[in-house]
C-alpha positions as CSV (number, residue, x, y, z in Angstrom):
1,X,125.6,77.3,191.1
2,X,126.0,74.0,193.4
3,X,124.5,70.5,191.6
4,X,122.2,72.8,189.0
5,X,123.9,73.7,186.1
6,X,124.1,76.6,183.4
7,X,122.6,75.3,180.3
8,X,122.9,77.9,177.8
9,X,124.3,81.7,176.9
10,X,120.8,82.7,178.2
11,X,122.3,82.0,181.0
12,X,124.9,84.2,180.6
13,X,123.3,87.3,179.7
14,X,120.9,86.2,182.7
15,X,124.0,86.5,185.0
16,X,125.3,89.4,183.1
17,X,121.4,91.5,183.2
18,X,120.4,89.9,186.4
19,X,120.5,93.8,188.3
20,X,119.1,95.8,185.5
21,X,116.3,93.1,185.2
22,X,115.3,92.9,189.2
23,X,115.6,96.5,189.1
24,X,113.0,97.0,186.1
25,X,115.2,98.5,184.1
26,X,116.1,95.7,181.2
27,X,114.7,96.9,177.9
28,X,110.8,95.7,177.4
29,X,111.7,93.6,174.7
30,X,114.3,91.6,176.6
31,X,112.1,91.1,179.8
32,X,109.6,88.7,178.7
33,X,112.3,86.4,177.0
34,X,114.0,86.6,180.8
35,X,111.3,85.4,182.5
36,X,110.5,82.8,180.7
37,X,114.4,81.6,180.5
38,X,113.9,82.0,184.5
39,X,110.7,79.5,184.4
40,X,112.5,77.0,182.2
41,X,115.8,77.4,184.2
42,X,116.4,76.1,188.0
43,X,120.1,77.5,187.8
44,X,118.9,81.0,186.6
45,X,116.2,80.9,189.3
46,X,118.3,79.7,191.9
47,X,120.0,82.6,190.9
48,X,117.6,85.0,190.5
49,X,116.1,84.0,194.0
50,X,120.0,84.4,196.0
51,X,120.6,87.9,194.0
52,X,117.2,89.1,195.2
53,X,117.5,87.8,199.0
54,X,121.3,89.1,198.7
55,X,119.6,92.8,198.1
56,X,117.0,92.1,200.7
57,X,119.7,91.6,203.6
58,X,122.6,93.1,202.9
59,X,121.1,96.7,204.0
60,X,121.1,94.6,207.5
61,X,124.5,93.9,207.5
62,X,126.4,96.4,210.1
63,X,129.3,98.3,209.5
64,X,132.5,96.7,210.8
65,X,135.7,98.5,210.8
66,X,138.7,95.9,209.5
67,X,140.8,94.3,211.4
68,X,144.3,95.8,212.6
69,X,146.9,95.6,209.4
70,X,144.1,94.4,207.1
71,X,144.3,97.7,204.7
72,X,147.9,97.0,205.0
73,X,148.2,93.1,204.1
74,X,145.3,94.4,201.1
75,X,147.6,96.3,199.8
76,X,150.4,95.0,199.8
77,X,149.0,91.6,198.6
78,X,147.8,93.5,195.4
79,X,151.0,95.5,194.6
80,X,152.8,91.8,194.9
81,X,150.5,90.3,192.4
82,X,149.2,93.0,190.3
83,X,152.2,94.5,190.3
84,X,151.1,97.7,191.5
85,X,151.9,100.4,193.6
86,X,149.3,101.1,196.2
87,X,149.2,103.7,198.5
88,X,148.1,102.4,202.3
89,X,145.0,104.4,203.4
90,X,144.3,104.9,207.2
């Protein structure tokens, strides 16, 4: 959250309800206690304002395929520190 910084477990729950609440679908008596921690809040607003413009652009984004190996190195980068057993998928 760059220079602006959380200032309470508002905050939190902001962070943690941010989709259900931009989508209208936070409970009605949660909503109005969300916008005003968003007026009273730069962080949660700065927030707010990059999750929304996040939505609004990434349906612009085009569909690249990954690079050669990438799957691979994934993979086998998880298995090493998960300690998991991936399958590779081509």
């Amino acid at each position: 959250m760059d220079a602006v910084e959380k200032t309470s477990s508002t905050c939190d729950e902001l962070a943690e309800l941010l989709g259900e609440y931009v989508d209208g679908e936070l409970p009605v008596s949660m909503q109005s206690g969300f916008s005003q921690h968003l007026q009273n809040c730069p962080a949660c607003r700065r927030l707010h304002s990059d999750y929304k413009r996040t939505i609004q652009i990434a349906p612009l984004l085009k569909n690249r395929p990954m690079p050669e190996g990438a799957k691979e190195r994934l993979a086998e980068g998880l298995n090493r520190r998960l300690g998991l057993n991936l399958a590779f998928f081509k």
